[in-house]
C-alpha positions in Angstrom: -56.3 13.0 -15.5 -58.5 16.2 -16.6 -61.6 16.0 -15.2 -64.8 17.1 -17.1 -65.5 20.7 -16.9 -69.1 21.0 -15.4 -71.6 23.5 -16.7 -72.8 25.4 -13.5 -76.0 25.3 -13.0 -78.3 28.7 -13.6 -81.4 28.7 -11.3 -84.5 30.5 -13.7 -85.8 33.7 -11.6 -89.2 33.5 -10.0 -91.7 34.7 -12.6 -93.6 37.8 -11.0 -97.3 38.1 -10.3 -99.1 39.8 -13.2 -100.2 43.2 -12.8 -103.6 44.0 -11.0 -106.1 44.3 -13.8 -110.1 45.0 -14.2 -112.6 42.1 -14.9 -115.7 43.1 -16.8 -119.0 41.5 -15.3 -122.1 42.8 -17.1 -120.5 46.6 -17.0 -119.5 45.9 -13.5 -115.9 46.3 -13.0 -114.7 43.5 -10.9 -110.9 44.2 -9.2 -108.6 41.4 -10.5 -105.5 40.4 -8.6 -102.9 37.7 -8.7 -101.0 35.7 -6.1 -98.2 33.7 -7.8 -97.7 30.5 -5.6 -94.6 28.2 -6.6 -96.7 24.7 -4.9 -99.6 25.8 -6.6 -100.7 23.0 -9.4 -104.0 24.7 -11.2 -105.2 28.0 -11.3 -107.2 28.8 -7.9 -109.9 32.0 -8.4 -111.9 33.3 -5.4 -113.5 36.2 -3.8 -111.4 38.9 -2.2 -113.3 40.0 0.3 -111.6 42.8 1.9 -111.1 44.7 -1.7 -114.7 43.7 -3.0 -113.1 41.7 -6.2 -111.2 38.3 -7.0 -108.1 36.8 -6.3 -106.1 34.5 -8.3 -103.2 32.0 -7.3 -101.1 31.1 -10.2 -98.2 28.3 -10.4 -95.0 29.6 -11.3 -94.8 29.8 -14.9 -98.5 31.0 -15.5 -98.5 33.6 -17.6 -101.5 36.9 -17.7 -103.1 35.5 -21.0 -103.7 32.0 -19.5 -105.0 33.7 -16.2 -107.2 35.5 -17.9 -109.0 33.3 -20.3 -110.0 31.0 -17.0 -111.1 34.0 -15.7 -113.3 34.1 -18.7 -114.2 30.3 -18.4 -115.2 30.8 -14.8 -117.5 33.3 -15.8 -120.9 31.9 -14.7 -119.6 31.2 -11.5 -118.2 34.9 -10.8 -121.7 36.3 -11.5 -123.3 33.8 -9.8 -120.9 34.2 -6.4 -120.9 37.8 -7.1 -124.6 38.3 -6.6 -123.8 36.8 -3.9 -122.0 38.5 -2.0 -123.2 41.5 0.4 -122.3 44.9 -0.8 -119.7 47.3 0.9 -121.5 49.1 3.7 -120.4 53.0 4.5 -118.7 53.7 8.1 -120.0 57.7 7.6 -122.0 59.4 10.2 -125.0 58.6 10.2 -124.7 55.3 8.7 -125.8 51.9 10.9 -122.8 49.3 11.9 -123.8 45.9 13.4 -122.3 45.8 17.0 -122.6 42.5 19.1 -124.9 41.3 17.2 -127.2 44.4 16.9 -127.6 47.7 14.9 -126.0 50.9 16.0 -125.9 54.4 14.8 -122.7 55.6 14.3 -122.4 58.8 15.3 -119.7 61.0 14.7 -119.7 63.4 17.2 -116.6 66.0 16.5 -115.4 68.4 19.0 -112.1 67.7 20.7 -110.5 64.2 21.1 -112.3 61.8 23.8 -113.2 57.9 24.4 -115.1 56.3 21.6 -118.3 55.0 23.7 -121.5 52.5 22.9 -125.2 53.5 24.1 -129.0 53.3 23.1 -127.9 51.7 20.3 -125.6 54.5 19.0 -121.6 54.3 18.9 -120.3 58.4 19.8 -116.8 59.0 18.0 -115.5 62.1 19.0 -112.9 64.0 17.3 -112.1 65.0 14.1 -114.7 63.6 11.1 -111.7 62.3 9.1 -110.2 59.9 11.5 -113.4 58.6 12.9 -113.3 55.2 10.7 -110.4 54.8 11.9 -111.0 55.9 15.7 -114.1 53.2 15.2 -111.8 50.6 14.0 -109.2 50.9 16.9 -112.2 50.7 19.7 -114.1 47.6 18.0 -110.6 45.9 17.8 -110.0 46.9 21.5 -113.4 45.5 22.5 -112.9 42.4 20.7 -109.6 41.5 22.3 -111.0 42.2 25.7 -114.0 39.9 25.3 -112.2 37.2 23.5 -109.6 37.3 26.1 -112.2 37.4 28.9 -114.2 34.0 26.8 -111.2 32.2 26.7 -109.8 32.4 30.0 -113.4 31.0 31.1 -113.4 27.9 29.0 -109.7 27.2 29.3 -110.6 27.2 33.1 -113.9 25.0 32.4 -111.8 22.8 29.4 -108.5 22.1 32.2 -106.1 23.7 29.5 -104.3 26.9 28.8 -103.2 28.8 26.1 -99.6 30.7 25.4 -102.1 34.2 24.0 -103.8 35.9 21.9 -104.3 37.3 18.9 -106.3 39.4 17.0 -106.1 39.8 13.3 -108.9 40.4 10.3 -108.9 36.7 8.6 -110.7 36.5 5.8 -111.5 33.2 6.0 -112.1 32.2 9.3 -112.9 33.0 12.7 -110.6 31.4 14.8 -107.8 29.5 15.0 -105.2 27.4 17.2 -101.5 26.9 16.6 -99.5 24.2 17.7 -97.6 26.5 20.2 -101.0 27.7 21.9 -101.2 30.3 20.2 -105.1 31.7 19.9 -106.1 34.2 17.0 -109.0 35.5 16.1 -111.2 37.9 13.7 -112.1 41.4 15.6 -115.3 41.1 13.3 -116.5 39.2 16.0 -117.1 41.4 18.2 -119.7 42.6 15.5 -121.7 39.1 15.9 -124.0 38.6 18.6 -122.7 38.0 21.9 -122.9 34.0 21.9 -121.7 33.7 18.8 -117.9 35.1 19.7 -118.4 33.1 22.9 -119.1 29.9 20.6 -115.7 30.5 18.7 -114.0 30.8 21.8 -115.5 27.8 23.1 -114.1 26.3 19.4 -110.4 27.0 19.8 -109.7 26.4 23.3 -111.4 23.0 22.4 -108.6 23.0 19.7 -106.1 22.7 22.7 -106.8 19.7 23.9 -108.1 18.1 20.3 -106.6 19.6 16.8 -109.0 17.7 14.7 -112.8 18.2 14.5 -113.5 14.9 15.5 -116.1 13.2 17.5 -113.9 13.8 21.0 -113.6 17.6 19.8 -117.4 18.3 19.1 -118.1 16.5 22.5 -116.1 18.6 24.4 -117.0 21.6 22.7 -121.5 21.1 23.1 -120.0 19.6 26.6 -119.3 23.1 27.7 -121.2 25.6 24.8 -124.4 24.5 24.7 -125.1 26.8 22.2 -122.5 26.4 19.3 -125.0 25.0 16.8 -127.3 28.0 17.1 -123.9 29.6 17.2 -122.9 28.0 13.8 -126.2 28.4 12.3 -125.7 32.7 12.9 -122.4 32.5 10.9 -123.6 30.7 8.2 -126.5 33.1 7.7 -125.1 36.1 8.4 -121.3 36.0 8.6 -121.3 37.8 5.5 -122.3 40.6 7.1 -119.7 41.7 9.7 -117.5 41.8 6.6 -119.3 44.6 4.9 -117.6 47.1 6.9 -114.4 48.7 6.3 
């Protein structure tokens, strides 16, 4: 018996992202980027905060002249989110930097290599002028991970839990979260915020130990032992816009 010959079957190639392009807003030249997502179902714009532009997801076989006339459809709302949104602020000498919660002058000090340092509202960076951003960055990340750390080990002690550790990462979309393995991450921006609001997010994922939902039991616990998370909440929503300004 000859058995039928089968046609083998050719999987299609993933269709690339398009290129990075330019987005005109009233002479304003918005970055445009694209994120090609095979689960994505509709064409998904938003901000990109970190570059100061937009970001589209795109389903597989979207192609650039599609994506760009929704980005032309979506115009109103670019312009009116755009105005929106806070402008870049300069880490230069000089320049002012929110730190916990209040402004600082940064101050870049030169001179040989030392310990970046906070005092009378000034944060000294030493070295050389070119790699003080960076210096800056490093010693606001270090300060972030030792508070956070020092936040959560108090309310995992007050909450009866524990966590596996801890992480700290620039999200661009939230402040904290909690992973099924324990796991605790969080934005370093927070160490820009004032000093109860990091301790509020802290309060918020340890919570997330015991409860993974945002329910009534969660919210309990959480105003059970932070007293202060809606004034907490209240700061982010005003200003959280403004501890991404920098870098």
């Amino acid at each position: 018996m000859i058995g039928f010959l089968r046609t083998p079957l050719i999987k299609r190639a993933a269709v690339p992202a398009p290129e990075p392009t330019v987005f005109d807003i009233d002479g304003r030249k918005v970055p445009l980027r694209f994120r090609r997502n095979a689960k994505a179902r509709r064409l998904v714009l938003r901000l990109d905060i970190k570059n100061q532009g937009l970001v589209m997801t795109l389903p597989k076989r979207t192609g650039l002249s599609d994506a760009l006339r929704f980005a032309e459809s979506s115009r109103q709302w670019i312009v009116r989110t755009l105005s929106k949104q806070a402008p870049v602020a300069p880490v230069v000498d000089g320049a002012h930097m929110l730190y916990q919660g209040h402004l600082h002058c940064l101050h870049f000090s030169g001179g040989r290599r030392g310990v970046v340092t906070a005092s009378d509202s000034i944060l000294h960076i030493p070295g050389d002028a070119a790699h003080a951003p960076r210096r800056l960055r490093d010693y606001l990340k270090d300060q972030a991970l030792k508070a956070l750390s020092a936040a959560s080990k108090k309310y995992a002690l007050a909450m009866g839990t524990r966590y596996a550790r801890i992480s700290i990462r620039d999200q661009k979309s939230r402040w904290g979260s909690c992973s099924s393995g324990g796991v605790l991450s969080y934005s370093w921006r927070l160490i820009l915020a004032p000093d109860f609001v990091l301790d509020y997010v802290a309060a918020h994922e340890v919570a997330h130990l015991i409860e993974m939902n945002h329910g009534p039991r969660f919210w309990r616990l959480v105003l059970t032992h932070c007293p202060h998370a809606r004034h907490a909440k209240q700061w982010l929503k005003a200003h959280g816009k403004d501890v991404h300004r920098y870098f």
